[in-house]
C-alpha positions as CSV (number, residue, x, y, z in Angstrom):
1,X,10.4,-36.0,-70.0
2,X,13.2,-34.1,-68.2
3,X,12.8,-31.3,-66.1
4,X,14.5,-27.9,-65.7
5,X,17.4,-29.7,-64.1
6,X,18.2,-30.7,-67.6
7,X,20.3,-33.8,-66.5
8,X,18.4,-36.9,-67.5
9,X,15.3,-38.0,-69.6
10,X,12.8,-39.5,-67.4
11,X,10.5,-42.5,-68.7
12,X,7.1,-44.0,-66.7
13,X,4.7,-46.4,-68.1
14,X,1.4,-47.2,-66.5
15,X,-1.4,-48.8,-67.4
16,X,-4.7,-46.4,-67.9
17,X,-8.2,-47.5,-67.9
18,X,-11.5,-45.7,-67.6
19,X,-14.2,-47.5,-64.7
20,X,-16.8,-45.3,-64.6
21,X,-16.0,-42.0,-63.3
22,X,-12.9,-43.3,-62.0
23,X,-9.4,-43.6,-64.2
24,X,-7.6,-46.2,-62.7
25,X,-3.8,-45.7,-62.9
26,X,-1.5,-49.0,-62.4
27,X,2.5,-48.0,-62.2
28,X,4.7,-50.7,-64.5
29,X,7.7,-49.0,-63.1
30,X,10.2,-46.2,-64.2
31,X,13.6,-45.5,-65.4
32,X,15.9,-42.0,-65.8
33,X,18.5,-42.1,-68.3
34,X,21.4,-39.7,-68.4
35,X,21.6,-37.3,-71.2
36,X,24.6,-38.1,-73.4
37,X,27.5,-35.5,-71.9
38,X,28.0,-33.8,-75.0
39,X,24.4,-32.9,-75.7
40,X,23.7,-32.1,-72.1
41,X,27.0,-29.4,-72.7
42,X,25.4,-28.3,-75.8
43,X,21.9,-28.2,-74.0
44,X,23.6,-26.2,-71.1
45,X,25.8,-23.6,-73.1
46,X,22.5,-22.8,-75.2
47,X,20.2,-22.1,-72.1
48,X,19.2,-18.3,-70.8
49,X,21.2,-16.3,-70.4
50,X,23.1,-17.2,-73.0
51,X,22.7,-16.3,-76.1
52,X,22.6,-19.4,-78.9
53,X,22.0,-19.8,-83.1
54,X,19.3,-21.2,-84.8
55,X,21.8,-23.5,-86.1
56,X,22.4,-25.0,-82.1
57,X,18.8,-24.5,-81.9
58,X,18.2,-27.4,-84.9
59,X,20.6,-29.5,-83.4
60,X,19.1,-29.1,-79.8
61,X,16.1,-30.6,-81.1
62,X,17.2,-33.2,-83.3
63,X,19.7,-34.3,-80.3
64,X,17.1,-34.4,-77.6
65,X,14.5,-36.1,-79.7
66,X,16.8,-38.9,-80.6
67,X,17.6,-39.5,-76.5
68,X,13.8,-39.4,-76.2
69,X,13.0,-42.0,-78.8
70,X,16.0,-44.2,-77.0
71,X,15.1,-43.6,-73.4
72,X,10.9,-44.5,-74.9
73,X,12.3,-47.4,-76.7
74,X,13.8,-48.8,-73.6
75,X,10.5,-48.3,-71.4
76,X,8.6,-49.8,-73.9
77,X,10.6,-53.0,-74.2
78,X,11.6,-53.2,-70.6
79,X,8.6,-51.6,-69.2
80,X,6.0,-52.6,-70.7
81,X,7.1,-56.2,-72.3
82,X,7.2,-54.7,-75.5
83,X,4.0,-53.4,-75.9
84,X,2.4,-49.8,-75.6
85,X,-0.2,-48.0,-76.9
86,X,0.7,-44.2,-76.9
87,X,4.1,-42.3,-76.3
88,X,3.8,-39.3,-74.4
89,X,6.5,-36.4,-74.2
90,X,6.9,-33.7,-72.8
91,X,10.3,-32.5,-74.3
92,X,13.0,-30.2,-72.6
93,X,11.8,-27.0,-71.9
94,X,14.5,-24.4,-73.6
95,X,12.8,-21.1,-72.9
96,X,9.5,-20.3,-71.1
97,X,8.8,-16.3,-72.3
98,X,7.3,-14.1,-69.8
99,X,8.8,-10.8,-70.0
100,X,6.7,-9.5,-67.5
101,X,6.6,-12.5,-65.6
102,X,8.2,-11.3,-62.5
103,X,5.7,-7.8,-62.2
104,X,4.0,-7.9,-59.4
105,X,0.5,-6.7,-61.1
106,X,1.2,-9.9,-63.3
107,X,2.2,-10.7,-67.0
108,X,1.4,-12.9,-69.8
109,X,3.5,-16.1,-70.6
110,X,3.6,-14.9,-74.5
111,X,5.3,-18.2,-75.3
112,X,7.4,-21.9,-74.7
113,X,9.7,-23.7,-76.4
114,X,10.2,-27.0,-75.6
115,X,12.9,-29.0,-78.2
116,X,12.8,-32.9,-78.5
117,X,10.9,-33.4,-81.9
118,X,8.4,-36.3,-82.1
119,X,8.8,-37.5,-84.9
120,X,12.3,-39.4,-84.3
121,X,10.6,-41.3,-80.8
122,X,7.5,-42.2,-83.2
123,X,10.2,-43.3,-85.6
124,X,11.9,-45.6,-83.4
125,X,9.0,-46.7,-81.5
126,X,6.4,-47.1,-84.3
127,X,4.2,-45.6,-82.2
128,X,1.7,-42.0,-82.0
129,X,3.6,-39.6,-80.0
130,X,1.5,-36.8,-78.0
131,X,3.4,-33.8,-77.8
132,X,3.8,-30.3,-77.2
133,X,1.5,-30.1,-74.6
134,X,2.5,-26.6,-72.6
135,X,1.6,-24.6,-76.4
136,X,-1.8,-25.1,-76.5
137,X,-1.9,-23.3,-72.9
138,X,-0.1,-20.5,-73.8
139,X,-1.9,-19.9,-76.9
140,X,-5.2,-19.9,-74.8
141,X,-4.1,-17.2,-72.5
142,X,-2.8,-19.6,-70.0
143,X,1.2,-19.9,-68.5
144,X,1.5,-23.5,-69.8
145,X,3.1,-24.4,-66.6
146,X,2.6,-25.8,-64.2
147,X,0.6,-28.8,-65.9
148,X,0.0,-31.6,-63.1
149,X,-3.3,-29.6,-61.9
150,X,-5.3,-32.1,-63.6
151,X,-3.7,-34.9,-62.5
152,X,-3.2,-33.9,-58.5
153,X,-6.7,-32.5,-58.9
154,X,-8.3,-36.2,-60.0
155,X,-5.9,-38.0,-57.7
156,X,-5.9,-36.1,-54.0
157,X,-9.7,-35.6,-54.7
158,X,-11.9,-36.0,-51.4
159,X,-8.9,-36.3,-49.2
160,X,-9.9,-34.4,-45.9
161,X,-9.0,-31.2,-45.2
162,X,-7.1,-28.9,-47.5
163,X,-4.6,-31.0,-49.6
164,X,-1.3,-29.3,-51.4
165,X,0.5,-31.1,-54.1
166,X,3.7,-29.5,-54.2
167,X,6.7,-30.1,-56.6
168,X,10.3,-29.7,-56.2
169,X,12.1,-30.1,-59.4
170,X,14.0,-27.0,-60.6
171,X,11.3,-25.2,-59.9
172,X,9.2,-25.1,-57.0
173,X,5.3,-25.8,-57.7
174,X,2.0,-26.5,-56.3
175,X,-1.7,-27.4,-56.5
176,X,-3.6,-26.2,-53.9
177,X,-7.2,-28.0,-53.8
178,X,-10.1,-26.7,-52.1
179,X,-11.2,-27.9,-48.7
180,X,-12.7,-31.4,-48.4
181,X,-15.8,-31.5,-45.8
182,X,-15.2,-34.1,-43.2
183,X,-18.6,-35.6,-44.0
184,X,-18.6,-38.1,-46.8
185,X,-20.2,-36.1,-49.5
186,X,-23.1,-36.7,-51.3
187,X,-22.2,-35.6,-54.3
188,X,-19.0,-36.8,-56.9
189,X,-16.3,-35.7,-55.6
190,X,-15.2,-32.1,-56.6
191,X,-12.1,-31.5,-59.5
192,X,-12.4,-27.8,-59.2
193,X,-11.7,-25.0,-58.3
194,X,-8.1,-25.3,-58.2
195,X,-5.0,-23.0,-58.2
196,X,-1.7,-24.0,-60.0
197,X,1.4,-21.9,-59.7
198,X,5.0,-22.2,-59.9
199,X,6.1,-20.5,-56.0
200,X,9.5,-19.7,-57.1
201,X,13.1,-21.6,-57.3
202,X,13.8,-25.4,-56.0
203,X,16.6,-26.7,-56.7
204,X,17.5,-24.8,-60.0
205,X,19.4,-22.2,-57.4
206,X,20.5,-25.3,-55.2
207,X,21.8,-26.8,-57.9
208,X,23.8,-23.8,-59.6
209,X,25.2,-22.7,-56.1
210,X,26.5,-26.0,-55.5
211,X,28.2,-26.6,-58.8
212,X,29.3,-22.8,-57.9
213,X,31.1,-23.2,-54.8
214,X,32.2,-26.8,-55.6
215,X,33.6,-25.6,-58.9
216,X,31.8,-28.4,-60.5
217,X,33.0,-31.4,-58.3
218,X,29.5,-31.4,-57.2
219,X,26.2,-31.4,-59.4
220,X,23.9,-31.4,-56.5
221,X,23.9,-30.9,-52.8
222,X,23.4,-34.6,-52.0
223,X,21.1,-35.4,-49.0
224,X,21.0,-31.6,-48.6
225,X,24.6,-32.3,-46.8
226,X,26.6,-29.1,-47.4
227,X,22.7,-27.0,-45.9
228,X,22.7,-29.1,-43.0
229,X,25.6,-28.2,-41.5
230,X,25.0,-24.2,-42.3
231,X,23.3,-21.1,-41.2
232,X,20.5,-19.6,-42.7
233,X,21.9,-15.6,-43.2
234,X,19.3,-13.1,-42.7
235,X,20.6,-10.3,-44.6
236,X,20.5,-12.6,-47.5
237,X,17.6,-14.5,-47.0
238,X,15.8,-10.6,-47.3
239,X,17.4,-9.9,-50.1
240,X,16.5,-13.0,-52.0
241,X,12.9,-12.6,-50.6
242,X,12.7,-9.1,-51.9
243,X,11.8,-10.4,-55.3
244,X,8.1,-8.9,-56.8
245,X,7.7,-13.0,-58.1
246,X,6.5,-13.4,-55.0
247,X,4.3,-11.2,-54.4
248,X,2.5,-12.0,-57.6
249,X,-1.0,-13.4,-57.2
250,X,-1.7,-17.0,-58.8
251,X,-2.0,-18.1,-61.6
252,X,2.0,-17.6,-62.3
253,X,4.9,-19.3,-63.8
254,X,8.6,-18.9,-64.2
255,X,12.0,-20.7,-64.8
256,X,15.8,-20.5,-65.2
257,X,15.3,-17.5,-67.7
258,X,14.7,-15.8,-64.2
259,X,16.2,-17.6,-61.6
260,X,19.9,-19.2,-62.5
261,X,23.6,-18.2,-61.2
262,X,24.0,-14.6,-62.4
263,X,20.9,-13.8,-60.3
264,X,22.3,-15.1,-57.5
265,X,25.4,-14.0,-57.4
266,X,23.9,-10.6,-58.2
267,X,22.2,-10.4,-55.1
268,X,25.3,-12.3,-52.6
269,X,26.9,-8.5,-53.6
270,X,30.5,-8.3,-51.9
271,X,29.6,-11.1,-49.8
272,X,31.5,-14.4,-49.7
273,X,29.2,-16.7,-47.4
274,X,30.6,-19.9,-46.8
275,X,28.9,-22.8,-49.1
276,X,27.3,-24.5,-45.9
277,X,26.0,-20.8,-45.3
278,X,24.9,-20.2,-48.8
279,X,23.0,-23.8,-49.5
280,X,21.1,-23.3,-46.1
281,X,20.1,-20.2,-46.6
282,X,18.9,-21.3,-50.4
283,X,16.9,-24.2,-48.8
284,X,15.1,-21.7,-46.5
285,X,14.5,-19.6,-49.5
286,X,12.7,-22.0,-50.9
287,X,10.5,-23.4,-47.9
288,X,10.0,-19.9,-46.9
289,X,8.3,-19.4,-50.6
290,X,6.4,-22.6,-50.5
291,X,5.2,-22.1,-46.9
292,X,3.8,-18.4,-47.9
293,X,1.9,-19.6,-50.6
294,X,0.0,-22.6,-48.8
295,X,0.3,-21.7,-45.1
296,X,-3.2,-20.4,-44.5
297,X,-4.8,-22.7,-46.4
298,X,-3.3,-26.2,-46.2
299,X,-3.2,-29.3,-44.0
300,X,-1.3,-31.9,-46.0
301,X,1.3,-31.0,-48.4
302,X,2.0,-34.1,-50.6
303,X,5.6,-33.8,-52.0
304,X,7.3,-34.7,-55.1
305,X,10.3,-34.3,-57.6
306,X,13.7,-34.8,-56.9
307,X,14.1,-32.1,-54.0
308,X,12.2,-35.0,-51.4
309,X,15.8,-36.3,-51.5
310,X,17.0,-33.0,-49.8
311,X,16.6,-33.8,-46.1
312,X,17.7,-30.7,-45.0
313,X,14.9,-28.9,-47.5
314,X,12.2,-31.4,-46.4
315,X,13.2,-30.5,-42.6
316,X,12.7,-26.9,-42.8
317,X,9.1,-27.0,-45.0
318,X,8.0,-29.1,-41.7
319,X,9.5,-26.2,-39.5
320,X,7.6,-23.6,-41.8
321,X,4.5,-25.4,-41.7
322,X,4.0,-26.6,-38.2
323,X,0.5,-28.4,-37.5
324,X,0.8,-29.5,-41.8
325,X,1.1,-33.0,-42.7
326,X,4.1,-32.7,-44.6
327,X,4.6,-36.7,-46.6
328,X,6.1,-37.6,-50.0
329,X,4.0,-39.0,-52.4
330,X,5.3,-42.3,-52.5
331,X,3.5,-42.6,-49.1
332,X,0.3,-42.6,-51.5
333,X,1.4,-44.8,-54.3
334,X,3.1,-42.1,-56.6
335,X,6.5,-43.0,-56.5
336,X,7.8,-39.1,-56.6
337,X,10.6,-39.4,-58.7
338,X,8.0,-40.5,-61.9
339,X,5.4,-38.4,-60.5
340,X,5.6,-36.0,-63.1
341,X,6.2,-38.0,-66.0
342,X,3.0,-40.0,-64.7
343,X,1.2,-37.1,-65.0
344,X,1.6,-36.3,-68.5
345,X,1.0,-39.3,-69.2
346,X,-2.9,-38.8,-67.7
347,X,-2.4,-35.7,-70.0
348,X,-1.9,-37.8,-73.0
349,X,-4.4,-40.0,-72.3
350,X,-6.6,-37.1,-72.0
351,X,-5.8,-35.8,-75.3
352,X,-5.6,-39.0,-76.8
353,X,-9.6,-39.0,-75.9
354,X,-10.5,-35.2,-76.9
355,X,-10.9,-34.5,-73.8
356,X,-9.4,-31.0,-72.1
357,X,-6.2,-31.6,-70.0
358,X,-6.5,-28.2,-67.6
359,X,-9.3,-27.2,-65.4
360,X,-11.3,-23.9,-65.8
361,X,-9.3,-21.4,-64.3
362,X,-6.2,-23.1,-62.8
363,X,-3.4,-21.3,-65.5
364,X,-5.9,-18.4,-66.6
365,X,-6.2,-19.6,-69.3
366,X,-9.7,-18.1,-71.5
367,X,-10.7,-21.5,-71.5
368,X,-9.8,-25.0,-70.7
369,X,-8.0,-27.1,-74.1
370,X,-7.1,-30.2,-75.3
371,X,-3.3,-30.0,-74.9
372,X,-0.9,-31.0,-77.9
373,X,-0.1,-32.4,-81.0
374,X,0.0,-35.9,-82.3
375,X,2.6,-37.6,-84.4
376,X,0.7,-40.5,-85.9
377,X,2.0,-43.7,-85.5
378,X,3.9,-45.8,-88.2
379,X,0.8,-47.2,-89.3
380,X,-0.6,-44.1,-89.2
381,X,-2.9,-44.4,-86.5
382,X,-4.5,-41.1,-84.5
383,X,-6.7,-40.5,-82.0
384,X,-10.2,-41.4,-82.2
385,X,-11.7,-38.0,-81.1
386,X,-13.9,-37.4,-78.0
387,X,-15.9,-41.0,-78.1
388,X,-19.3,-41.1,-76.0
389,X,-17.5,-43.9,-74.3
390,X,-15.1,-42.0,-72.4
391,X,-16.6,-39.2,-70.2
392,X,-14.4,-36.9,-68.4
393,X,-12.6,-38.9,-65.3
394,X,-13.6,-37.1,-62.0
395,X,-11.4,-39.2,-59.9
396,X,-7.7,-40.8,-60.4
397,X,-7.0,-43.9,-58.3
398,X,-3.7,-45.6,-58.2
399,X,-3.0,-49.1,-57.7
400,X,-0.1,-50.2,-56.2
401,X,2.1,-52.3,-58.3
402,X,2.2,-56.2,-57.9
């Protein structure tokens, strides 16, 4: 997969395998390969608000399949020894469209585009490809993102208290599980309900500001460096809070179509802040956002996604959410830079077995799907179908690598 930072395709493998209730997860490691430059300046030029042609369009998708089939042809062969089952991707995500998305009495994702087409990875692998997985969603009433519920639901489930996965890619997003009762339970342990929702920007505004006031010596604010020697401005700070996004109620999603440079230089106005000033107050933009949704509900937050790398980000979430256990969740066995490529590949599996990769409820969708479309294999082989042997997993438990 890559994210909505666009700069790399992301590859996990893992071994999956149904005992009993329980889908037992075993890493076999994971690697992130750099787009090519000149597709990722093709990829960049084309993205909102820019305007593009179907032609760039074509070539989008043809260029970003072929990195996928090399980046899944590397993890299988240096991954998995040279031999996988299923190829799972989740493409680059181009456009998510939700006019309305940023009203605050709501709005309907009416579609996503994610390019990277399939059939050049099952080409080059010779194996089925599960793909376009956010569609299904969407078509079902849903917002198609975000799509870890399942897998954070499965995997914190029966942790005490009130556990929050949260991710920080481009986007900020979270699953916020309902409360675990301190007593051990005498019933399986509970996958729903649960809330899913994107809280607003992560590093997609990070990231633009720095290359912005850098002039593009810098792709990333490193360690959160440049915020950690700043001060959070509060005239600023309101006016980036004074978005309706966030005062939308769950379930919601957004992206870069909303939240890039132009928006933010929109709202700096005649200002010039310094770039230590402008990063820090980004960072406590973005804890602010994240704190407000989970605040009065949670007490773990379990992060992931490449923003756990910003110390200065990390810091001020634990200063918004005092009395919150605030870990990574490499502290659990998820390392959190594959975290979400893990996860779709639960989703896969889940598809691969007929079996519905959302929970009731947790996108609005009008019901919960089987997510995707399969690419058969070059021996033509497709999924079996919903077989009596495999139920629906109620629990995920990782194993930590040999």
């Amino acid at each position: 997969m890559s994210g909505t930072s666009h700069d790399a395709v992301d590859a996990a493998a893992c071994d999956l395998r149904l005992s009993g209730d329980t889908l037992v997860l075993t890493p076999l490691g994971h690697l992130s390969v750099p787009y090519p430059p000149a597709l990722r300046s093709e990829l960049v030029a084309a993205l909102p608000p820019a305007r593009t042609t179907l032609e760039t369009v074509c070539r989008l998708d043809t260029g970003t399949g072929q990195a996928f089939a090399d980046v899944a042809a590397r993890a299988v062969a240096e991954l998995c020894a040279g031999d996988a089952d299923l190829v799972v991707s989740h493409g680059q995500t181009v456009f998510h469209w939700a006019p309305d998305g940023w009203a605050p009495d709501g709005g309907a994702v009416l579609g996503t585009l994610q390019v990277g087409e399939p059939a050049w990875i099952a080409e080059t692998t010779g194996l089925p490809v599960v793909s376009g997985l956010r569609t299904r969603d969407v078509a079902a009433g849903g917002q198609g993102a975000p799509l870890v519920g399942l897998f954070d639901a499965l995997w914190l489930a029966g942790r005490p208290g009130s556990a929050v996965a949260l991710n920080l890619g481009g986007i900020a997003n979270v699953t916020v599980l309902p409360a675990t009762p301190s007593q051990v339970e005498p019933v399986p342990p509970r996958v729903e309900p649960v809330e899913t929702f994107d809280t607003g920007p992560a590093c997609a505004l990070l990231d633009a500001a720095t290359r912005h006031v850098t002039n593009g010596r810098q792709a990333f604010d490193a360690d959160g460096a440049l915020a950690a020697h700043g001060q959070v401005l509060p005239d600023l700070l309101v006016r980036l809070l004074d978005d309706p996004y966030y005062a939308r109620p769950a379930p919601k999603s957004t992206g870069k179509e909303h939240f890039h440079l132009g928006y933010l230089l929109d709202r700096l106005g005649p200002t010039a802040p310094t770039p230590q000033d402008l990063l820090a107050t980004l960072v406590a933009l973005t804890a602010r956002t994240v704190a407000d949704a989970v605040r009065h509900t949670a007490t773990e937050v379990v992060a992931s996604g490449g923003g756990t790398r910003n110390t200065a980000l990390m810091a001020a979430l634990r200063e918004e959410l005092p009395g919150v256990a605030v870990r990574t969740s490499d502290e659990l066995g998820v390392p959190s830079q594959a975290k979400e490529a893990l996860a779709f590949a639960v989703l896969g599996w889940h598809t691969w077995y007929g079996l519905p990769g959302v929970l009731p409820g947790a996108t609005g969708a009008r019901r919960p799907s089987v997510l995707g479309s399969v690419t058969p294999s070059a021996e033509g082989r497709f999924p079996p179908g919903r077989v009596t042997a495999v139920g629906r997993p109620r629990r995920l438990e990782v194993l930590r690598p040999v």
